[in-house]
PAZAPA-4460 file (N, C-alpha, C; in steps of 0.05 Angstrom, whole numbers, plus 32768, in hexadecimal, padded with zeros to 4 digits):
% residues 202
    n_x    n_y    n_z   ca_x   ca_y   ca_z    c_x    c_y    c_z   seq   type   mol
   8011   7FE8   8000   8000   8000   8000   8012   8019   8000     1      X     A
   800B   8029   7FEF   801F   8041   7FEE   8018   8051   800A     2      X     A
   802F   8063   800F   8026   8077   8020   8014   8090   8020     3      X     A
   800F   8098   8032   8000   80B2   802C   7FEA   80AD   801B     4      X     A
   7FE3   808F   8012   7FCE   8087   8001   7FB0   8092   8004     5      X     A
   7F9E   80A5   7FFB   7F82   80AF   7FF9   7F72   80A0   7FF4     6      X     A
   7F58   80A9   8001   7F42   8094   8004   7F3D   8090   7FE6     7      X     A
   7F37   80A4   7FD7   7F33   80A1   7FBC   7F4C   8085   7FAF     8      X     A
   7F61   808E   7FAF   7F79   8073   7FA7   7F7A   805E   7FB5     9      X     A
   7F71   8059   7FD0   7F6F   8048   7FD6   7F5A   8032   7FD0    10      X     A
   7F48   8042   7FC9   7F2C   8030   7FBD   7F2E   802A   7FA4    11      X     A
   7F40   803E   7F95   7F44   802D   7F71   7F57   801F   7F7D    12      X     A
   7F71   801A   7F85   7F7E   8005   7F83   7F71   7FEE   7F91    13      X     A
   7F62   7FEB   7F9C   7F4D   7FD2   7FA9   7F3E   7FCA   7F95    14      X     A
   7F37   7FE4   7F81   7F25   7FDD   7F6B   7F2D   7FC7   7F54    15      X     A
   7F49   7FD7   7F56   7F5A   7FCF   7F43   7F65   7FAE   7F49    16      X     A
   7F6F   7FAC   7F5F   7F74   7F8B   7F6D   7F64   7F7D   7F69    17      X     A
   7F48   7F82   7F6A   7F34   7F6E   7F62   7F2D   7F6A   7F51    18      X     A
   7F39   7F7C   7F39   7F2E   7F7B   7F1F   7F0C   7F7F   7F1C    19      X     A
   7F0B   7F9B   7F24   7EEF   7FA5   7F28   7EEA   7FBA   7F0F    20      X     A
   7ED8   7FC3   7F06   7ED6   7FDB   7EF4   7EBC   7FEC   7F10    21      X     A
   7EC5   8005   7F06   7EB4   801C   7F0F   7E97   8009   7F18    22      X     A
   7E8D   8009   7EFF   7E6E   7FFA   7EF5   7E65   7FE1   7F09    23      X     A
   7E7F   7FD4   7F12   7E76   7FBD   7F22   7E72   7FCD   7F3C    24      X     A
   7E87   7FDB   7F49   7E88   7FE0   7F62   7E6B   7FEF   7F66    25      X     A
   7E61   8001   7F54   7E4D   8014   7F59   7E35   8006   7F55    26      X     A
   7E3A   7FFE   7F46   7E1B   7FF1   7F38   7E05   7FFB   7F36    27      X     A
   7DE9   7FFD   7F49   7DDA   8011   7F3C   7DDB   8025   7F56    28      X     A
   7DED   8025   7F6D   7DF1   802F   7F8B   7DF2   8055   7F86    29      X     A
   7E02   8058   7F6A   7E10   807E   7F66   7E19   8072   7F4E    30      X     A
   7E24   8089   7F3C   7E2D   8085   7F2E   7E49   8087   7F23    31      X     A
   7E55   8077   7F11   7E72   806D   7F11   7E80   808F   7F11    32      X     A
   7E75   80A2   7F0B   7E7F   80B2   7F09   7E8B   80C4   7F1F    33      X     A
   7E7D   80BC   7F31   7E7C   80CB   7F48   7E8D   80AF   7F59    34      X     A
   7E8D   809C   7F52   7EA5   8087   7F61   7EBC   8096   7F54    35      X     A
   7EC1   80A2   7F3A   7ED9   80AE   7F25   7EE5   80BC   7F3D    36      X     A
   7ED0   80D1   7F3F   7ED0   80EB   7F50   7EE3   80DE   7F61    37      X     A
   7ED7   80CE   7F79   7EE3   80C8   7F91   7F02   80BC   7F8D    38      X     A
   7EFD   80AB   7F79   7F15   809F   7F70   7F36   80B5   7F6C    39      X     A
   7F2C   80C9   7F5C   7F43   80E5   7F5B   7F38   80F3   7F6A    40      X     A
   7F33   80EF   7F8B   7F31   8107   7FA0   7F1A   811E   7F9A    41      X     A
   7F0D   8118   7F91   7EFE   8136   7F82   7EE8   8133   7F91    42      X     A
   7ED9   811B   7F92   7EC1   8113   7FA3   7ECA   8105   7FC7    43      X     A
   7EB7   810C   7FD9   7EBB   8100   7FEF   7E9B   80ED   7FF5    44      X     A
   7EA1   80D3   7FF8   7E86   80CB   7FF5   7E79   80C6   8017    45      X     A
   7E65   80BF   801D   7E4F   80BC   8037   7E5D   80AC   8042    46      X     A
   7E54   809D   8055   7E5E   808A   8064   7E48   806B   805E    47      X     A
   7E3D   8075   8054   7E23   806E   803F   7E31   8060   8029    48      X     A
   7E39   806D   8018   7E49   806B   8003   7E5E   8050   8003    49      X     A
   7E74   805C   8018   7E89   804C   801C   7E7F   8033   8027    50      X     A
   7E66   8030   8033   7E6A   8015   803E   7E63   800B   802B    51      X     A
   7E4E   800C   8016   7E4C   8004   7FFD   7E6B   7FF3   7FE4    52      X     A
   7E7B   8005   7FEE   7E93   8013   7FDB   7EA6   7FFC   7FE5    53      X     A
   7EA5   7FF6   8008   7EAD   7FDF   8013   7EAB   7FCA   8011    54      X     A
   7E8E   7FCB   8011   7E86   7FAE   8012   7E90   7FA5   7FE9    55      X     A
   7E89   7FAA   7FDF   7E8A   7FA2   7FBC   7EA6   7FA1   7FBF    56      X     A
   7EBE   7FAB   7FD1   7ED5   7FA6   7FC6   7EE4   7F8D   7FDB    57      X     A
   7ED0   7F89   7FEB   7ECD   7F73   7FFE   7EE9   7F7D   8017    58      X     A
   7EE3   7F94   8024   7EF6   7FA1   803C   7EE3   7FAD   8047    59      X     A
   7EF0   7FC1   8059   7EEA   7FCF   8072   7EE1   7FEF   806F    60      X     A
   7ED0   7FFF   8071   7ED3   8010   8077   7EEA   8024   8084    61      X     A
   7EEB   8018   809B   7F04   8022   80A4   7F18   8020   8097    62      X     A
   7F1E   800C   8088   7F34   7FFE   8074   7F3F   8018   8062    63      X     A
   7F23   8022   804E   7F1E   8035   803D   7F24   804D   804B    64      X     A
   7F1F   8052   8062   7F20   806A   806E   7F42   8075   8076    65      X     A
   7F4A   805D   8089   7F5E   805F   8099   7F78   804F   8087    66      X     A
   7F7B   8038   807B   7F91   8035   8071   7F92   8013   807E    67      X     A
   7F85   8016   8098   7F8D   8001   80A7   7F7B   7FF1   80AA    68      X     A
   7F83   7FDA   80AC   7F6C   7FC4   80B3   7F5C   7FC2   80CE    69      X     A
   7F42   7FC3   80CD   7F38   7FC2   80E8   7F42   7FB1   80FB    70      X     A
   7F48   7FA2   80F8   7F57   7F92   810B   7F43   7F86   8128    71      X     A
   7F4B   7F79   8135   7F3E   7F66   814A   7F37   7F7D   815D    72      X     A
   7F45   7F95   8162   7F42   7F9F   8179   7F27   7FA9   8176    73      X     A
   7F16   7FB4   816F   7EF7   7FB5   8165   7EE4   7FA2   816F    74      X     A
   7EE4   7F84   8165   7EDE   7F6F   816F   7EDF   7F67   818D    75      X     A
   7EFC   7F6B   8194   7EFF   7F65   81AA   7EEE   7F79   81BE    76      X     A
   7EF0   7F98   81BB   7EDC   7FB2   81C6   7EC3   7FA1   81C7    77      X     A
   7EBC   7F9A   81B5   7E9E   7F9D   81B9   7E97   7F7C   81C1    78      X     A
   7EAB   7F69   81C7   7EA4   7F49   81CF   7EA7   7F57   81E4    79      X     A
   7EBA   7F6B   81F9   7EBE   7F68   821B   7EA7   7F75   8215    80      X     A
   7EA1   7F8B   820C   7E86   7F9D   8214   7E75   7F8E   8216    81      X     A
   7E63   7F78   8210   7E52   7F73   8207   7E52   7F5A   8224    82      X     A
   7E65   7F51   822D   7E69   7F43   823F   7E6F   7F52   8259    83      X     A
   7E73   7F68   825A   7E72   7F7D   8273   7E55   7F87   8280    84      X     A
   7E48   7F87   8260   7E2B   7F90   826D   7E1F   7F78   827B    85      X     A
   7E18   7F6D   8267   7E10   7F46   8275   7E1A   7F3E   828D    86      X     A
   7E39   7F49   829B   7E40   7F4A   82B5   7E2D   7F5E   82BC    87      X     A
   7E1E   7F72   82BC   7E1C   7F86   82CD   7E2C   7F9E   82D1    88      X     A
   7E3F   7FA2   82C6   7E52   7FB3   82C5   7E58   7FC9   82B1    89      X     A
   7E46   7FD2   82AE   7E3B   7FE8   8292   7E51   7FFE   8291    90      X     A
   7E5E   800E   82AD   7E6E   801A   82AA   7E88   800F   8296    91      X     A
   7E8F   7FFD   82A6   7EAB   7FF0   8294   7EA3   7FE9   826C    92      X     A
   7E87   7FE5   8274   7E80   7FD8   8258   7E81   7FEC   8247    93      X     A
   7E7A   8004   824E   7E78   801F   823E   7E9A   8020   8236    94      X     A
   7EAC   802E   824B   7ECD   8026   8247   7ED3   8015   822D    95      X     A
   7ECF   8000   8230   7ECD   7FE7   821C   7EC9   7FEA   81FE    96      X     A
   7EAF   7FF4   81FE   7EA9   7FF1   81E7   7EAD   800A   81D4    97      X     A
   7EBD   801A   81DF   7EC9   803A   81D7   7ED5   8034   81C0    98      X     A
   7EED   8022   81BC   7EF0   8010   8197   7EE0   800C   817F    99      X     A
   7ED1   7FFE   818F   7EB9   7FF7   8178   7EA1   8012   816D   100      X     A
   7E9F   801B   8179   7E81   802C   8178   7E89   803A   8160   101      X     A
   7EA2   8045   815A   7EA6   8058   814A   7EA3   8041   812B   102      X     A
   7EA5   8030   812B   7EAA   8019   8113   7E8C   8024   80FD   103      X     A
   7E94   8026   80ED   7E87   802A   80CE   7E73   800E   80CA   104      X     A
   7E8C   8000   80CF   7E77   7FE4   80C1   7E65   7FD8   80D2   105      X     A
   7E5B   7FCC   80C0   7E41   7FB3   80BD   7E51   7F9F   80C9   106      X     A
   7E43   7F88   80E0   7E31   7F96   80EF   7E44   7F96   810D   107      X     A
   7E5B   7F9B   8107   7E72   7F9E   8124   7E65   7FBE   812C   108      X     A
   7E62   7FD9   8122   7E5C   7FF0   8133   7E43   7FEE   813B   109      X     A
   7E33   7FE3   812D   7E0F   7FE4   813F   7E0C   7FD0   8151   110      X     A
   7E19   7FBC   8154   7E21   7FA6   8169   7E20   7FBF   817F   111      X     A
   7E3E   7FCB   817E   7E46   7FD6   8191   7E37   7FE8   819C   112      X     A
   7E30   7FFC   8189   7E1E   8019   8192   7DFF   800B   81A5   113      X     A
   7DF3   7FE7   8196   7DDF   7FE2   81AA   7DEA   7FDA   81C5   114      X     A
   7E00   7FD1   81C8   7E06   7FC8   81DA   7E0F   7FE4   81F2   115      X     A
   7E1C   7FF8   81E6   7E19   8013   81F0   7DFE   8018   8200   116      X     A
   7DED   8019   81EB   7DD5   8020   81FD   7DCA   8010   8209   117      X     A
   7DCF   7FFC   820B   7DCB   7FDB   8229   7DD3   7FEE   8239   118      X     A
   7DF1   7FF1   8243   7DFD   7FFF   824C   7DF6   8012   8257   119      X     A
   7DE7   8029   824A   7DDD   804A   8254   7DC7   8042   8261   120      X     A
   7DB5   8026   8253   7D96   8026   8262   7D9C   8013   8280   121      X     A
   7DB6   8006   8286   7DBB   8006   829F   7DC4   8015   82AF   122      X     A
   7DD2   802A   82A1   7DCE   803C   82BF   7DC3   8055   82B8   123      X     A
   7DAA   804D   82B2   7D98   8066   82B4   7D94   8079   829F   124      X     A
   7DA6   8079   8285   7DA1   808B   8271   7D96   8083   825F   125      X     A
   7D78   8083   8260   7D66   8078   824B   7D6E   8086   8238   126      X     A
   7D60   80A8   8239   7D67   80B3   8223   7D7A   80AF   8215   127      X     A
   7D90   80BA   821B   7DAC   80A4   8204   7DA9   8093   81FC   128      X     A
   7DA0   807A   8204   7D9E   8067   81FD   7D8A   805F   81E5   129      X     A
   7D72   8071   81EA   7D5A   806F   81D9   7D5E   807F   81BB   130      X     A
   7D72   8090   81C0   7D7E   809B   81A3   7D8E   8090   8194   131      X     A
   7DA4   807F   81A7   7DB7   806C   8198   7DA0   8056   8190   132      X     A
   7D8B   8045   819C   7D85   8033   818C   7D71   803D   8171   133      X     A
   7D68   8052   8173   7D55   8060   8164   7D6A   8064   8143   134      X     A
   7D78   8065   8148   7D91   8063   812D   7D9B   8046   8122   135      X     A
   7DA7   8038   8138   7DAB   801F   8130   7D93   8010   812A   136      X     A
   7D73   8013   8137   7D60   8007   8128   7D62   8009   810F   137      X     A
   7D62   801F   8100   7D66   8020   80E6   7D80   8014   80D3   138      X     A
   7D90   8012   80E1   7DA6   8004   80CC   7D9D   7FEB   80D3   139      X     A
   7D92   7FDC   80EB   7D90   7FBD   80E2   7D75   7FB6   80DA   140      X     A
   7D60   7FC9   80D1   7D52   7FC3   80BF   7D5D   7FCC   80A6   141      X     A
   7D5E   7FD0   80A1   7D74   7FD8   8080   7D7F   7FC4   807B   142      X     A
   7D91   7FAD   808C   7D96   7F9E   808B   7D8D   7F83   808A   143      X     A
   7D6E   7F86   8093   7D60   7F72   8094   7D66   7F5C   80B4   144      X     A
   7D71   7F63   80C0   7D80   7F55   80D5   7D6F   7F4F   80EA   145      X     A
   7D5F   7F32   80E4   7D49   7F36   80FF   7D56   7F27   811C   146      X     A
   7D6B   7F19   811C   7D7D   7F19   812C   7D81   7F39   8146   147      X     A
   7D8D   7F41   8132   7D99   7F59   8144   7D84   7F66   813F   148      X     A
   7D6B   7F74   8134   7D50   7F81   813E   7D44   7F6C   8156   149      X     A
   7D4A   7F5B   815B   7D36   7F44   816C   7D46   7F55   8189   150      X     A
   7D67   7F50   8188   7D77   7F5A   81A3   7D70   7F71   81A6   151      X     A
   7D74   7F88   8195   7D70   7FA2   818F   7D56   7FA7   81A0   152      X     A
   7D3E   7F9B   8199   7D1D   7F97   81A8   7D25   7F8F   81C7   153      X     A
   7D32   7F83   81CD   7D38   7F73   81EA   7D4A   7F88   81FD   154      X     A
   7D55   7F9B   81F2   7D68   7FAA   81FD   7D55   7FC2   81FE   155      X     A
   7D43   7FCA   81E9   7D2D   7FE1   81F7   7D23   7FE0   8202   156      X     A
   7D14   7FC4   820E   7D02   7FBB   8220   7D12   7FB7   8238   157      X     A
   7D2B   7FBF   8239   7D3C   7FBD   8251   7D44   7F97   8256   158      X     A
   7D31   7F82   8248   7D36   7F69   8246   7D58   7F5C   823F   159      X     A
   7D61   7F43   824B   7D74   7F37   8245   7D6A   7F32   8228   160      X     A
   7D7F   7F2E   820F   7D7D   7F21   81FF   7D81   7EFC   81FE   161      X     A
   7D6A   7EF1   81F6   7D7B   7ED7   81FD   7D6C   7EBF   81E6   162      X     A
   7D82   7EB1   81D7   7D70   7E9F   81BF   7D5C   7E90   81CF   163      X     A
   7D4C   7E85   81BF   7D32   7E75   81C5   7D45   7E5B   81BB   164      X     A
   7D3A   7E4B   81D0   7D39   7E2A   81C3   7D60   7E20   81C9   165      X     A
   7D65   7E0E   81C4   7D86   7E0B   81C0   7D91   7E18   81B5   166      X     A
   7DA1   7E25   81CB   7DB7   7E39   81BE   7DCC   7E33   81AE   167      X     A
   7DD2   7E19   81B0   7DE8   7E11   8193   7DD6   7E16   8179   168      X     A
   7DC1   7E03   8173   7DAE   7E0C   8168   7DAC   7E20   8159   169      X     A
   7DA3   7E3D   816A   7D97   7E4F   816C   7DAB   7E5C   8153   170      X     A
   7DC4   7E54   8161   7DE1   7E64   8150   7DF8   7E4E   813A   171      X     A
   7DE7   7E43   8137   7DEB   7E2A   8123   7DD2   7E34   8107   172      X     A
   7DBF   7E3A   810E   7DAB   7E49   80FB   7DB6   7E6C   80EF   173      X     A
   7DC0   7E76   810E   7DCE   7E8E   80FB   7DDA   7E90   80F3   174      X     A
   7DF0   7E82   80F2   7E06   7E7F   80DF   7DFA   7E72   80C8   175      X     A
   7DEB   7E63   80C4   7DDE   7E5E   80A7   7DD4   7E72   809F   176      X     A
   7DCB   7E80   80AB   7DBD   7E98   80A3   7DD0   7EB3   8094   177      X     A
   7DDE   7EB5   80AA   7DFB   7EC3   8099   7E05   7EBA   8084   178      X     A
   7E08   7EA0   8085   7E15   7E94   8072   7E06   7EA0   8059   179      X     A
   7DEF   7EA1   8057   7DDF   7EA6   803F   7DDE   7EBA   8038   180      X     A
   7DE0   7EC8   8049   7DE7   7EEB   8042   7E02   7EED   8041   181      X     A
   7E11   7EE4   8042   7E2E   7EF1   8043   7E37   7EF7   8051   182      X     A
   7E32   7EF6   806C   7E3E   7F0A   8080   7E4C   7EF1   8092   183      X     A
   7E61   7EF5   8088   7E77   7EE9   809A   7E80   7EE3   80B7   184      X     A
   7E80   7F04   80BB   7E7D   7F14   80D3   7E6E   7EFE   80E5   185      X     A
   7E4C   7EFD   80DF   7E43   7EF2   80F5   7E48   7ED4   80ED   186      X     A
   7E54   7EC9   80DA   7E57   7EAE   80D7   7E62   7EA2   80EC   187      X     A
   7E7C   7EB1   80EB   7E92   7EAA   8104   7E85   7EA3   8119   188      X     A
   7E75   7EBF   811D   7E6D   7EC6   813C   7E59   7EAB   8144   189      X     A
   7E51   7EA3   812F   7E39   7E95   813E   7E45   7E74   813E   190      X     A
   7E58   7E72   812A   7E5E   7E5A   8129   7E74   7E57   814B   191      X     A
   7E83   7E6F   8147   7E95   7E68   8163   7E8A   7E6B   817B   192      X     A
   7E67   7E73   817B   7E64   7E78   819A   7E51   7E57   8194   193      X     A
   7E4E   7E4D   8181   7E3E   7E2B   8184   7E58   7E1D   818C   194      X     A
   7E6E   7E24   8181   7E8E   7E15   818D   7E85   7E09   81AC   195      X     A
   7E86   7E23   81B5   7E8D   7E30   81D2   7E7C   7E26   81E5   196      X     A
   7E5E   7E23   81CF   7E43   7E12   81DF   7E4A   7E01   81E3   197      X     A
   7E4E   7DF1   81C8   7E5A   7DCC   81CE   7E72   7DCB   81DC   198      X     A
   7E7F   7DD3   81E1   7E99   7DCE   81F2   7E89   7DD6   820C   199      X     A
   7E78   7DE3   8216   7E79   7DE3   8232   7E65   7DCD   823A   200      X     A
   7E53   7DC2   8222   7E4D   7DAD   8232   7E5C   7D91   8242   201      X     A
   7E4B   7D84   8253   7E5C   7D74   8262   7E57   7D58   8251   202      X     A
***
């Protein structure tokens, strides 16, 4: 990767690695012209845009943005966070999940930002809380994600989130489910927390 590399050059040469044309990456999302634009610095696109721009070149937002790979530390923010609240420990969990929240992508920052507002609605800051989910409702319907709208519902009602039925199960189906959509992301997640089920049985 060259130095000093721009978001614009950084996204043609990604374009370019994959052997992409303009036409593929955009498709009917904007037009190639305005990818041109971005491409020689002239255009700056949404955050809207780029995740679009990301996903078709199969990377990161942040990737596009920063140079650098998101890396585990993100993941890791928002696995302790998410396990701090579930302790009871919302202060520390907030601390925690300060990595993640800022994340662009699908679906590691709205993980986090709901798990934020777990967080605010235990100690007392509904309001915060009710604006942060009032935003992330809308990206995981956009997404279609009745998974995370189901937790999303359980965390306004102040409720534990918790699968129905066997939990290997439960997460043996969403990872099929990802699988079908593409999303990797939760492939992992669901396949390594069925791991984690079957190993703790006796």
């Amino acid at each position: 990767m060259p130095e000093n590399e721009t978001l614009g050059q950084r996204i043609k040469r990604i374009r370019h690695q994959r052997g992409m044309s303009l036409a593929k990456v955009v498709r009917d999302d904007f037009s190639r012209a305005f990818l041109n634009q971005v491409e020689l610095g002239k255009a700056r696109p949404s955050i809207r845009v780029l995740r679009v721009i990301a996903e078709r070149l199969g990377t990161e937002v942040e990737y596009l943005l920063e140079g650098q790979e998101a890396g585990i530390e993100r993941e890791l923010a928002l696995e302790r966070g998410r396990v701090l609240v579930m302790k009871g420990e919302p202060r520390r969990a907030l601390l925690s999940l300060k990595p993640a929240l800022s994340s662009y992508d699908w679906p590691l920052g709205s993980d986090a930002r709901v798990s934020q507002a777990q967080a605010l609605i235990a100690l007392g800051r509904r309001d915060e809380a009710a604006a942060i989910l009032a935003g992330e409702k809308k990206q995981i319907e956009l997404h279609n994600d009745r998974h995370r709208l189901e937790r999303l519902r359980a965390v306004e009602r102040g409720d534990r989130f918790q699968v129905e039925g066997d939990p290997v199960e439960a997460h043996l189906k969403l990872a099929d489910r990802a699988t079908r959509y593409g999303n990797n992301h939760d492939e992992l997640e669901h396949y390594r927390a069925a791991r984690i089920l079957l190993e703790a049985k006796p």
